[in-house]
C-alpha positions as CSV (number, residue, x, y, z in Angstrom):
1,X,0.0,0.0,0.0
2,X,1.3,3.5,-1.1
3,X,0.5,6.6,0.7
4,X,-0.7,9.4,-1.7
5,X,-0.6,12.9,-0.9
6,X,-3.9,15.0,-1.8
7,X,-3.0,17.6,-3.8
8,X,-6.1,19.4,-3.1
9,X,-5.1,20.1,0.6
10,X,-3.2,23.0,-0.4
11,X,-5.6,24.4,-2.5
12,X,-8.5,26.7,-1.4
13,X,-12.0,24.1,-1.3
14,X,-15.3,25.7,-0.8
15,X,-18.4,23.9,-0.2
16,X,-21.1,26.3,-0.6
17,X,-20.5,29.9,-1.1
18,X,-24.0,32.4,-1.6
19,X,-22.4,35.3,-3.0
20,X,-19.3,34.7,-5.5
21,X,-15.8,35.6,-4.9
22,X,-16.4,39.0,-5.0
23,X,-15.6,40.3,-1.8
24,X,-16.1,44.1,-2.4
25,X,-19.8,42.9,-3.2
26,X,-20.6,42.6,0.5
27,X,-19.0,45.3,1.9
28,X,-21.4,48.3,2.9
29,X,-22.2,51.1,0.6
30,X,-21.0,54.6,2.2
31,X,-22.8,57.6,0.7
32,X,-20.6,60.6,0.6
33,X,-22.6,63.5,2.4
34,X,-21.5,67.0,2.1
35,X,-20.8,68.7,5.2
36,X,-23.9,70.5,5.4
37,X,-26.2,67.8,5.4
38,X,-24.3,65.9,7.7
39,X,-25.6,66.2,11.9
40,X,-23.1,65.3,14.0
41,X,-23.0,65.0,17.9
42,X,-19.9,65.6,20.0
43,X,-19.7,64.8,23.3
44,X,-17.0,64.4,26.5
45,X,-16.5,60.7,27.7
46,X,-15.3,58.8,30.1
47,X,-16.8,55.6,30.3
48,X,-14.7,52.3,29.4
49,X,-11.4,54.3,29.4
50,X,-10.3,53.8,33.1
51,X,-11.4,57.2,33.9
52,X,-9.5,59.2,31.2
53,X,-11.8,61.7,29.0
54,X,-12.0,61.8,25.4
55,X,-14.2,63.7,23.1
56,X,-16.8,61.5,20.8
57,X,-18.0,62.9,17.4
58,X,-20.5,61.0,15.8
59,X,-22.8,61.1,13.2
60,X,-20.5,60.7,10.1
61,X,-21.6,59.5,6.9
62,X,-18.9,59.8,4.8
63,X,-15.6,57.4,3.3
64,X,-13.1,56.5,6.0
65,X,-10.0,58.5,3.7
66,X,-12.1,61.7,4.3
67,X,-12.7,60.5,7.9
68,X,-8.6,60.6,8.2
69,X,-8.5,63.3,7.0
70,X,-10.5,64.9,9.4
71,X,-9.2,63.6,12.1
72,X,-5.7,64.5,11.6
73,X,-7.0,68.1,11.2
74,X,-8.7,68.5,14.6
75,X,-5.4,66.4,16.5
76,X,-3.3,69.1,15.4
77,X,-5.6,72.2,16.2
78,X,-6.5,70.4,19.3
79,X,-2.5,69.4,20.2
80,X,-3.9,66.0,21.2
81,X,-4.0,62.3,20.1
82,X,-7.3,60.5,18.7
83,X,-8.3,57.5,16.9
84,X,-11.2,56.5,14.3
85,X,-13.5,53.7,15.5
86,X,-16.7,52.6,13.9
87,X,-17.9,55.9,12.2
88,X,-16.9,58.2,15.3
89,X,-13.9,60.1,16.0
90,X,-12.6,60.0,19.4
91,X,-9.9,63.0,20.6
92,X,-8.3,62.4,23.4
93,X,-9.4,65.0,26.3
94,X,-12.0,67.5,27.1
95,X,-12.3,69.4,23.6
96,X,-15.8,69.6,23.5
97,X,-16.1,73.4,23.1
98,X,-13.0,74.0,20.5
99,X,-13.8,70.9,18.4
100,X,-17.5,72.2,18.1
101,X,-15.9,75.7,16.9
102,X,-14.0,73.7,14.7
103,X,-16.3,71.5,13.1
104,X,-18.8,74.7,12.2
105,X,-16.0,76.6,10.7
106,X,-15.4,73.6,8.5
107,X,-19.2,73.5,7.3
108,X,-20.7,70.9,9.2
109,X,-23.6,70.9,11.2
110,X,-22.9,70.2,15.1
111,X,-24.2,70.1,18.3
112,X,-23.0,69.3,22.0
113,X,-24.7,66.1,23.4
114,X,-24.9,64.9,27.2
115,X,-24.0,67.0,30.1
């Protein structure tokens, strides 16, 4: 008795796929708003972040290159770090105020949200 070797272990085998190959086809559509159509909230926070406060702005709907963007202009008018997560911005410390400045002077339409 000979041992063979599969050849198709190396190779890729898919049982049931429902869309294709095309993985672009399931990935959400993001429609490009302008920023005056756009509502956004920003807000201070603290919770989940062992008591350190960073600002939240939400409410983008826009591509995450222009969200990058964005985002690297308010972290050098704010002289602070931040991230992108999920659609929001998040700047690290209390910038609620100046980012809300900000944000109007760049077109968009926000608003200060909780207390």
């Amino acid at each position: 008795m000979s041992k063979r070797k599969s050849s198709n272990s190396s190779q890729k085998r898919v049982a049931y796929q429902e869309f294709g190959s095309n993985p672009a086809a399931t990935e959400r559509a993001v429609q490009e708003l302008p920023p005056n159509q756009q509502n956004l909230r920003v807000q201070a926070s603290r919770k989940g972040r062992k008591g350190k406060t960073v600002t939240v702005i939400s409410g983008f709907q826009c591509k995450p290159d222009t969200l990058t963007q964005l985002l690297k202009q308010l972290k050098t008018k704010c002289g602070s770090g931040g991230t992108v997560k999920d659609d929001t911005l998040e700047i690290q410390g209390d910038h609620a105020h100046k980012l809300l400045e900000i944000l109007t002077q760049l077109g968009y339409k926000a608003k200060i949200s909780g207390g």
